[in-house]
VMD Tcl script that draws the C-alpha trace (Angstrom):
set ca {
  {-76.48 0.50 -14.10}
  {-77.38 3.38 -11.46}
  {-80.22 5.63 -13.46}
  {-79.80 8.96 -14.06}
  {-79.94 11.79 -11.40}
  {-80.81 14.78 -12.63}
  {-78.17 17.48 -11.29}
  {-81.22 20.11 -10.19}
  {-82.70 17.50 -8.29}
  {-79.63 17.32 -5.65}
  {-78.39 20.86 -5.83}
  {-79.14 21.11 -1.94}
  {-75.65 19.64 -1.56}
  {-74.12 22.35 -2.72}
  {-75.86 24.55 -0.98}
  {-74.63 22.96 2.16}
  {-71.05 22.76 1.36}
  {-71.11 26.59 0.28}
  {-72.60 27.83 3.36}
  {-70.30 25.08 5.98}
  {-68.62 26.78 8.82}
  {-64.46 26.90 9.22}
  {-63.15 23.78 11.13}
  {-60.28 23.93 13.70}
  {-57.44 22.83 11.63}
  {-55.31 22.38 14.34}
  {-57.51 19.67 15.77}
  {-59.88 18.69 13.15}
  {-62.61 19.39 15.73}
  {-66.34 19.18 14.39}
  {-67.72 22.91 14.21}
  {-71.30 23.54 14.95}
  {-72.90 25.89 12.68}
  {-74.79 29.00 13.67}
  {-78.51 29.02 14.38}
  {-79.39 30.74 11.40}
  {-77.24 28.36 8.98}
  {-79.25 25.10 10.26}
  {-81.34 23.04 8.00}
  {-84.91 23.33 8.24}
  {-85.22 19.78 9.32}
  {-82.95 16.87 8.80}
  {-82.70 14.84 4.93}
  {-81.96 11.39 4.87}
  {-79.41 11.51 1.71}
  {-78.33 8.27 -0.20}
  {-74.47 8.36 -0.83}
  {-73.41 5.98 -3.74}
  {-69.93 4.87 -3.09}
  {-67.05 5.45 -0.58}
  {-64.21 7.38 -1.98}
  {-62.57 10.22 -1.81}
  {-66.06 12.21 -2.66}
  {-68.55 10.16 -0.63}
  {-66.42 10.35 2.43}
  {-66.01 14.23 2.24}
  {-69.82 14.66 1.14}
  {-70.91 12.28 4.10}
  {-69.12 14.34 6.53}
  {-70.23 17.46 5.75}
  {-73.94 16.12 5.35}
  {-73.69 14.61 9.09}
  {-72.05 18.09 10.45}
  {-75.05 19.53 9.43}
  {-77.26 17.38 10.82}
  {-78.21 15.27 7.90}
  {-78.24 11.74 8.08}
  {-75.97 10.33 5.24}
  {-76.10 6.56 4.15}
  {-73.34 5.33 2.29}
  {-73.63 2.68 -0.22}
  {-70.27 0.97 -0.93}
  {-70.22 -2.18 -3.26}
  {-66.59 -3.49 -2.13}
  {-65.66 -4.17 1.84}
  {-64.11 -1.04 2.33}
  {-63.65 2.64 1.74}
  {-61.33 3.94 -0.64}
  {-63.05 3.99 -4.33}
  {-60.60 3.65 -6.99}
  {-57.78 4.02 -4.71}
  {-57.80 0.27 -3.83}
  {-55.40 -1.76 -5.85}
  {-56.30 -4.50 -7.30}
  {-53.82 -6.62 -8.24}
  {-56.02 -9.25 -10.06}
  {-55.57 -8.71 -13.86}
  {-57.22 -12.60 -14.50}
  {-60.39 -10.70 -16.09}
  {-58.30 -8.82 -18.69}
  {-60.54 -11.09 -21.40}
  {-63.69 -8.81 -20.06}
  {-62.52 -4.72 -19.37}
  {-66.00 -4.14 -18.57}
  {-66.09 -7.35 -15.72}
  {-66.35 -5.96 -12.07}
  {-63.45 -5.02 -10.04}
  {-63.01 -2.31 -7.73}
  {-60.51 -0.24 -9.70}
  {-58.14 0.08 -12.64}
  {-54.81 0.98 -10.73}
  {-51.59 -0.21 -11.69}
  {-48.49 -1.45 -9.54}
  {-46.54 1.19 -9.55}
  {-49.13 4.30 -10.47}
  {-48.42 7.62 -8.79}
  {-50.17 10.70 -8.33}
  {-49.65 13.77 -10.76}
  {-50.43 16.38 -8.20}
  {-48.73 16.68 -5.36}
  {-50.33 15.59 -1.85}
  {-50.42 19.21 -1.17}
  {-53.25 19.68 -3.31}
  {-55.23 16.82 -2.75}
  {-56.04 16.88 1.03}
  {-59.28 18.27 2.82}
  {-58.58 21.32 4.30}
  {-58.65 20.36 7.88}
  {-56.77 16.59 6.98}
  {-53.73 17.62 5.33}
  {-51.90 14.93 3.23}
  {-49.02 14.95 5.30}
  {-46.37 11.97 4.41}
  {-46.74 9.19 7.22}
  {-44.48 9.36 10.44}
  {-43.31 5.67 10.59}
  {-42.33 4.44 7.17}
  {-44.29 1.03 6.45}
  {-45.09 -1.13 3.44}
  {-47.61 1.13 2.38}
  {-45.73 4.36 3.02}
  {-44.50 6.68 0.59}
  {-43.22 10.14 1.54}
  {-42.84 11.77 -1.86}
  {-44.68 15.13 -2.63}
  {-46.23 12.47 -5.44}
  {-47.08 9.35 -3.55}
  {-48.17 6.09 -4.67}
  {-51.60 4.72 -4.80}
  {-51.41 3.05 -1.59}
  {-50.40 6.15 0.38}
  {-53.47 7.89 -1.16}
  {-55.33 4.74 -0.23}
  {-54.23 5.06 3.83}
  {-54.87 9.09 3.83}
  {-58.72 8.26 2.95}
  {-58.78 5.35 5.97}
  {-57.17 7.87 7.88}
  {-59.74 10.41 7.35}
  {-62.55 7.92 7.43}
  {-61.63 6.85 11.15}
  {-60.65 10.26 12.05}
  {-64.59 11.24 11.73}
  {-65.65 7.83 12.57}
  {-67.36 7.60 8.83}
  {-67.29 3.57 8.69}
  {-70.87 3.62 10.74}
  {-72.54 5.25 7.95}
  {-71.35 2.94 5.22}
  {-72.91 -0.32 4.19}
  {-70.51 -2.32 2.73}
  {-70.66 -5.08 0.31}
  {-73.91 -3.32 -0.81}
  {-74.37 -2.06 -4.71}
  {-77.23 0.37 -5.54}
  {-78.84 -1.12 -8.54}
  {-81.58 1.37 -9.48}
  {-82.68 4.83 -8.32}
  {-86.19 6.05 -9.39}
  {-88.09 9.53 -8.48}
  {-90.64 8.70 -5.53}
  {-92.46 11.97 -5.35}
  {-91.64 15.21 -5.32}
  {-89.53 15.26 -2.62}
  {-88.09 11.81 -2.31}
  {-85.90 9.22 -3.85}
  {-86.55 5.17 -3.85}
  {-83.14 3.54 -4.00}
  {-83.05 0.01 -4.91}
  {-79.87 -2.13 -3.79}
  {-78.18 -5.69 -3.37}
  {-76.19 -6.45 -0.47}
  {-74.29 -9.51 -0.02}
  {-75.55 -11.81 3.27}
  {-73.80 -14.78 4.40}
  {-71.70 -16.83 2.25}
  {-72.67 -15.95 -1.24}
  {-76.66 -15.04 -1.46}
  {-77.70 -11.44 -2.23}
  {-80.49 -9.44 -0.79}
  {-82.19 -7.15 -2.82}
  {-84.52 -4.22 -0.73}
  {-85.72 -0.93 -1.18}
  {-85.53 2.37 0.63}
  {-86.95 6.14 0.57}
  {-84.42 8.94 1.01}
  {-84.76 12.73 0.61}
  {-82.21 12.62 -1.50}
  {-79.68 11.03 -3.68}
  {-75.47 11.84 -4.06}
  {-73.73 9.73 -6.89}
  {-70.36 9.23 -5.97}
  {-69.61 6.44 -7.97}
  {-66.96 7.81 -10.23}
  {-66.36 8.50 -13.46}
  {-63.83 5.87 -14.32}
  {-66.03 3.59 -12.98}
  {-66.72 1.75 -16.40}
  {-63.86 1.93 -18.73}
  {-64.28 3.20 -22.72}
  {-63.45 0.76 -25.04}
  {-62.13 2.25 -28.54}
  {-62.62 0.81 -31.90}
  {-59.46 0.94 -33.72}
  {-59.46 0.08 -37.11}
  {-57.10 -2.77 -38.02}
  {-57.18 -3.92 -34.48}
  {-58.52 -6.92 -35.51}
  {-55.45 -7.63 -37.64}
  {-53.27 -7.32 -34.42}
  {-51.33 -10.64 -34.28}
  {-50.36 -9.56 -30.36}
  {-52.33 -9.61 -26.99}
  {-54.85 -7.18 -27.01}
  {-55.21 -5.71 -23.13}
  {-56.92 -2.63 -22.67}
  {-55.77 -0.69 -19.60}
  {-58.52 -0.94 -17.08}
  {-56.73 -4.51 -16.69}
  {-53.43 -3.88 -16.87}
  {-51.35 -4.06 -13.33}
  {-47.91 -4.79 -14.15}
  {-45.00 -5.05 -17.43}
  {-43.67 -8.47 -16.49}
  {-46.04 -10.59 -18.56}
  {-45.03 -8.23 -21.56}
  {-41.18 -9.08 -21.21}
  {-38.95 -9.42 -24.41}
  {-42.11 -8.88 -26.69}
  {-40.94 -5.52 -28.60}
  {-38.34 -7.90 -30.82}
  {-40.80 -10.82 -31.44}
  {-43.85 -7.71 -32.61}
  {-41.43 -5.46 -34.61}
  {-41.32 -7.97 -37.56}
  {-45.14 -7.30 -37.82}
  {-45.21 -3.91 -36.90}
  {-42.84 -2.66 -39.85}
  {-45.05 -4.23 -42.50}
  {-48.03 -3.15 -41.12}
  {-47.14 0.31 -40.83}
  {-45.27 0.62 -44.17}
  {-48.91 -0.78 -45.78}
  {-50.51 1.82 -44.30}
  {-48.52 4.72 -45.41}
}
mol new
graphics top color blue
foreach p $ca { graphics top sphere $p radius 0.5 }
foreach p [lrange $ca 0 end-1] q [lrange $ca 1 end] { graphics top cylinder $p $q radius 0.2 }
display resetview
């Protein structure tokens, strides 16, 4: 588990996203900002995570000449946009996979509101496995719109991949000591330790999943699966007739 960081303690992001400069939209050039709106010196800032909020954050940071490292425990960028279609660990919720998305989930805003202001969402031009040109697209399309951006700024050079921050501790008054694993050859893990200026958790908040205590649910004759594991209906098939002679009971006792 990643320690607290106290919210104070990295407010200097926000700072810098407030006071960022207008990009050319037309060409998503990089805009340089004005002499008066450059940082005092450079930060070397810790990014936990690549999705959709470390890749944004690490951008910005580099445009104004920060330099962002980006900690990414999977092999690539995305966050909880990368499916998953492994449900084998549904026995553990908590065991570690890189997301909880389902087969056929879809966004519920429209990809009008969830693109950077100079990357618009647009709907791809060549329609592909992955594809999806509706105003609510499917995981994967969100999933290709955040490679898209990432190679559009040429973000993959900041990230270290297959690399989980396991602890982050105050150093002094002024720094941060970040202590991660990151996978090496084969199978063996490395752990080190770095200084940085500062720390941005991007890790996510559905990152470990909440599991409810129901009572009764002990009496529950069925599977039990809680959704962080779930991917598609087919294993569930024909099983509303063989639970409804259990259900009925059940719910009549309780009333």
């Amino acid at each position: 588990m990643i320690s607290t960081v106290t919210k104070n303690k990295i407010h200097f992001v926000y700072e810098i996203l407030e006071r960022k400069t207008k990009t050319n939209a037309r060409d998503g050039g990089e805009t340089s900002l004005p002499i008066d709106l450059m940082p005092s010196r450079s930060l070397r800032v810790a990014v936990i995570g690549a999705g959709a909020a470390a890749l944004v954050v690490a951008r910005e940071l580099r445009r104004e000449g920060h330099a962002p490292v980006v900690f990414e425990r999977t092999d690539g960028v995305g966050g909880i946009w990368v499916y998953d279609a492994d449900a084998s660990a549904s026995a553990d919720p908590l065991g570690s996979r890189p997301s909880n998305l389902y087969a056929s989930l879809r966004t519920n805003l429209p990809r009008e509101c969830m693109g950077f202001l100079d990357f618009p969402f647009a709907a791809a031009a060549a329609a592909g496995p992955d594809d999806d040109p509706r105003r609510f697209p499917g995981h994967a399309e969100v999933l290709r719109y955040l490679r898209d951006f990432a190679r559009r700024f040429d973000l993959h050079g900041l990230v270290r991949f297959e690399t989980e921050v396991v602890r982050v501790t105050r150093e002094a008054a002024a720094s941060w000591r970040v202590r991660y694993s990151s996978k090496l050859a084969g199978s063996e893990q490395c752990e080190a330790e770095e200084v940085f200026d500062a720390v941005v958790v991007c890790n996510g908040h559905y990152s470990q999943p909440h599991l409810a205590d129901i009572p009764g649910m002990d009496a529950w004759p069925g599977e039990q699966l809680h959704s962080n594991s779930y991917r598609v209906p087919d294993p569930f098939h024909g099983q509303v007739s063989t639970m409804s002679a259990w259900i009925r009971p059940a719910a009549q006792a309780f009333l």
